[in-house]
N, C-alpha and C positions, 0 to 999 in steps of 0.2 A: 580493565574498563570499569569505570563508574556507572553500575547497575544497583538498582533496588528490586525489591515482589511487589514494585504496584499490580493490582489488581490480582494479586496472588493472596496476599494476607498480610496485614499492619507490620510496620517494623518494630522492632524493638531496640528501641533509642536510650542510652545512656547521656545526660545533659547535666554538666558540670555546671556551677555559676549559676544556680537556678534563680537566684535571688539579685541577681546583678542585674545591671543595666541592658544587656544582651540577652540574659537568660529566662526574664520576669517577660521581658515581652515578645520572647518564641514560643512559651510555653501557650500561649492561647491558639497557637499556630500550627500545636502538633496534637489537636485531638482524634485526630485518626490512626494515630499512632500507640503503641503502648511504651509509656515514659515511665522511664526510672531515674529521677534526679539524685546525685550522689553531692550530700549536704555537710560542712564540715559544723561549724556553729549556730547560724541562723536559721530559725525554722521557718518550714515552708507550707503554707497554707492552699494546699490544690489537693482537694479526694479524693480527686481521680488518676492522680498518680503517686509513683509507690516510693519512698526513699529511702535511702540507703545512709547511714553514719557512715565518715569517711573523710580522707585527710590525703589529698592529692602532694601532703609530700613528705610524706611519709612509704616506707617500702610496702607495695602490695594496699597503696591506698588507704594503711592503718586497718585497715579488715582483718578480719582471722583468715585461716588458709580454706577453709569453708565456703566462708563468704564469697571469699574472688573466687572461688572453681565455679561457685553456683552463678555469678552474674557473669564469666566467660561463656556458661552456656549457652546463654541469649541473647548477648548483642549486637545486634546485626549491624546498627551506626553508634559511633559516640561524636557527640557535640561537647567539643570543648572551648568552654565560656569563662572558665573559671580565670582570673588576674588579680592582680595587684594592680592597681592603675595609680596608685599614688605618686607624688613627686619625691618618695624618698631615697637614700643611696640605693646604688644597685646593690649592695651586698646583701638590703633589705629584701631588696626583689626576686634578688635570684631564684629563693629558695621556692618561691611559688612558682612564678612564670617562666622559670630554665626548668627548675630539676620535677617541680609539678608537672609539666606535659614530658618528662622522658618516662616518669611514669604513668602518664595518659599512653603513651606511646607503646609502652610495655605491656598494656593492658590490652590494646588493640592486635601487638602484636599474638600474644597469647589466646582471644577469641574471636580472632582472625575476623573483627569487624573493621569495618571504613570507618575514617576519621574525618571529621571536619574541623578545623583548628580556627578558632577566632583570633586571630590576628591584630592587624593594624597598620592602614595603608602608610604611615609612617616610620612603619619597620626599615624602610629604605635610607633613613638617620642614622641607624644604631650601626647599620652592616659595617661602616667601617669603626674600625675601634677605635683610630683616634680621632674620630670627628667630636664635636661640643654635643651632640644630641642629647637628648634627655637620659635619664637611666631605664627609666620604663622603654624606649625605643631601644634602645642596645638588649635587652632581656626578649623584647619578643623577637629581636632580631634571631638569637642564638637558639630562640626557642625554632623558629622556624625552620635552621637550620635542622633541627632533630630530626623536624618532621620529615623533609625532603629527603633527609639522608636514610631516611628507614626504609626507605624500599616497602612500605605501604600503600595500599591506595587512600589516597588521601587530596582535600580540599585545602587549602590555606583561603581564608576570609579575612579580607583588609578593608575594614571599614574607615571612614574617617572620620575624624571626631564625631561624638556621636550625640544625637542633643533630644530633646523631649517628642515628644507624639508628635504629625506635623499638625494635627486638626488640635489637640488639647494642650500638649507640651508638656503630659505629665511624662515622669521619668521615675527610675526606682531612687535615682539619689544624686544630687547635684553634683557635677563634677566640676575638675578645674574650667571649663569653658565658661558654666554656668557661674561661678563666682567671679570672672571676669567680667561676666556682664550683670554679676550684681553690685561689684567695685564702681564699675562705671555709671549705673545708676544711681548711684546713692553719691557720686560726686567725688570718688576716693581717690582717679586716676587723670590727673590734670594734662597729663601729657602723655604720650604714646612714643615710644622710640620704635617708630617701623615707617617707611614709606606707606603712604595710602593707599596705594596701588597694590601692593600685596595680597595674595590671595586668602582666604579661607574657607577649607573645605570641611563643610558637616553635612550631613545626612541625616534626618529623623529618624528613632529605636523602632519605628515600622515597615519603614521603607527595609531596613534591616533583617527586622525578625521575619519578612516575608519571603525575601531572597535566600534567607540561610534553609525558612521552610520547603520553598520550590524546588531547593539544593536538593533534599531527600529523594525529591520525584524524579530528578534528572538522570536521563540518560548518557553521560558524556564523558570523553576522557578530560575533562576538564581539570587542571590541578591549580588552577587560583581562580577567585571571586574580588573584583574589584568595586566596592559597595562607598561610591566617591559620588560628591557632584560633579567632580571632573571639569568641562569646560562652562558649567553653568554657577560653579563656587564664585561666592561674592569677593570684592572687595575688600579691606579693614576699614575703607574709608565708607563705604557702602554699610556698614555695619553699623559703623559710627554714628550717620544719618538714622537708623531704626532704632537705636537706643536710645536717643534722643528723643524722637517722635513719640517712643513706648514710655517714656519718663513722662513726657508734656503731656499724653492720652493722661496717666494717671493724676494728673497734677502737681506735678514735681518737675518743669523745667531743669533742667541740666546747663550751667556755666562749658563755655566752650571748651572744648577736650580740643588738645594739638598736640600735631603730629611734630617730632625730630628728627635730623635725619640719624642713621645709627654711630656715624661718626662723631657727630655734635654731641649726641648724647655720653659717649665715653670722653670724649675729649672735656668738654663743657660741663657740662647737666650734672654726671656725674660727682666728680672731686667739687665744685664749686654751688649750684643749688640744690642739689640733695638735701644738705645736710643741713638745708635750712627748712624742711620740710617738717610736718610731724612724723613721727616716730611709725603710724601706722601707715603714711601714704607713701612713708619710703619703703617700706617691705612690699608692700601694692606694686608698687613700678618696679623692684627689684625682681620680684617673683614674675610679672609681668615679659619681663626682658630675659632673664633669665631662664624658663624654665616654659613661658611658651610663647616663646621667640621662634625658636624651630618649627614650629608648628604652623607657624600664620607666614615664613619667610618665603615659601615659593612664590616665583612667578610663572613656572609653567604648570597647565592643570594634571593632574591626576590621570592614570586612565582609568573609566567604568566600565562597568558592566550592568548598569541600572539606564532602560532603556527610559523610565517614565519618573520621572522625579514631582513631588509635588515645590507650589510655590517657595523658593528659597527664602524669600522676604515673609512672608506669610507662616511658615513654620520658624523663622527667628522671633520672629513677635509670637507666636505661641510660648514659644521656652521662656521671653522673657515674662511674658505677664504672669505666666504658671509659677516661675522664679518668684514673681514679686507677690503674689498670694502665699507659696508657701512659704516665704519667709518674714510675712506681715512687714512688709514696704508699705510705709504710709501714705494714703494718697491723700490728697488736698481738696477739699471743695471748691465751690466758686467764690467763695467770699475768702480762702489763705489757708482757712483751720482746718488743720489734721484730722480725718477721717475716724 
């Protein structure tokens, strides 16, 4: 059973990925706790908790044999946050997000603490092998399998796409969503190959980091977290309308974005105007279709476990304005001229 010492004395939490998109915004979530984030390159800026050098794929963490005896002593949970989320081959990925949580895995097994594993509601692409999924979905798939197969107690956390704060839409670091919808903004993706009606499911890095926090407290046999908008996921056409509006708020109107159906587009769009395209808007729509195509393709929702969600439309226009400030998006006055 899924138990903690609340009300006994703070856990001691081990949190991979402290610096990622998952990890930067639990850490404010776990000050009752004593955290020790295990850092591979990037430094980490919190006092108050204690870090560890360390290389999740590497044997024993790349620690000395020291090291790992002393932090099996005291883990009572590990959060693991750590990924690769890029869109590169899986052979890139592997090495993180396979062979990295078998040694999450091993780690846990050895200081016999509970695992929560950050996942991705999209895992359910990769599962079979020869489906198109992305590479990143087929890696956490395999990853997931590790977990379940270990006969540990453990959480799998399947968030879905994951986008900025929903009140401010800061984030630790743009991802491919966010560049989709800076594509779009900036006038890069004239056409869309997905029907409208297609779903997209994201969830803001709060809604997130608070569920994965409550996780600690809970008492339950629970073995997955479904952290989805589930039946309240917008539209692409519904998206489309907010990117627009968030373009015109700024000053920068948007030329009409359409939709293809996906057939047309292979058949048509493809071999015959592509190629009449600039060089940069054809990689846009390629990567577009290609790579997060799976991701926007459902039509039925998700299921959650998030019983309160903030406004959908409301926190996409957060991510994009935050998008268009941190990337000095020029906005336009009333009289034309660029801000």
């Amino acid at each position: 059973m899924w138990q903690t010492e609340v009300g006994r004395r703070p856990l001691n939490v081990l949190l991979t990925g402290a610096t990622g998109v998952v990890g930067s915004a639990l850490l404010p979530h776990l000050g009752t706790h004593n955290v020790t984030c295990l850092v591979h390159e990037t430094a980490l800026s919190a006092p108050s908790v204690k870090t560890v050098h360390g290389d999740i794929r590497l044997p024993g963490l790349g620690l000395s044999r020291g090291e790992f005896k002393e932090l099996c002593a005291v883990i009572d949970v590990i959060v693991h946050a750590a990924a690769d989320t890029s869109f590169r081959a899986e052979s890139a990925l592997v090495e993180t997000n396979v062979a990295g949580t078998r040694r999450i895995v091993e780690l846990a097994r050895e200081s016999d603490a509970r695992l929560v594993y950050v996942s991705t509601a999209f895992s359910g692409l990769g599962a079979d092998g020869g489906s198109p999924a992305p590479a990143y979905a087929r890696t956490k798939a395999q990853a997931e399998e590790l977990v379940t197969a270990s006969g540990l107690p453990a959480v799998v956390v399947r968030p879905s796409i994951i986008v900025g704060d929903s009140r401010t839409g800061h984030i630790a670091r743009h991802q491919g969503f966010h560049k989709v919808i800076g594509a779009m903004m900036c006038g890069q993706v004239p056409l869309i190959p997905l029907d409208p009606t297609r779903l997209v499911d994201f969830v803001p890095q709060d809604v997130v980091a608070k569920h994965i926090a409550d996780l600690l407290e809970e008492r339950s046999d629970r073995t997955k977290l479904w952290l989805t908008a589930g039946s309240r996921a917008l539209q692409i056409g519904e998206i489309i309308n907010e990117i627009h509006t968030t373009a015109a708020e700024l000053g920068r109107p948007l030329p009409t974005m359409r939709f293809v159906g996906e057939d047309l587009y292979e058949r048509l769009i493809v071999p015959v105007f592509l190629r009449a395209l600039p060089e940069d808007t054809q990689r846009m729509i390629k990567a577009l279709a290609e790579q997060l195509t799976p991701y926007v393709s459902g039509r039925s929702p998700f299921p959650s476990d998030v019983a309160e969600l903030p406004d959908q439309i409301e926190t996409l226009r957060a991510s994009a304005r935050r998008w268009a400030k941190a990337s000095g998006f020029p906005a336009r006055d009333a009289s034309g001229a660029v801000q």
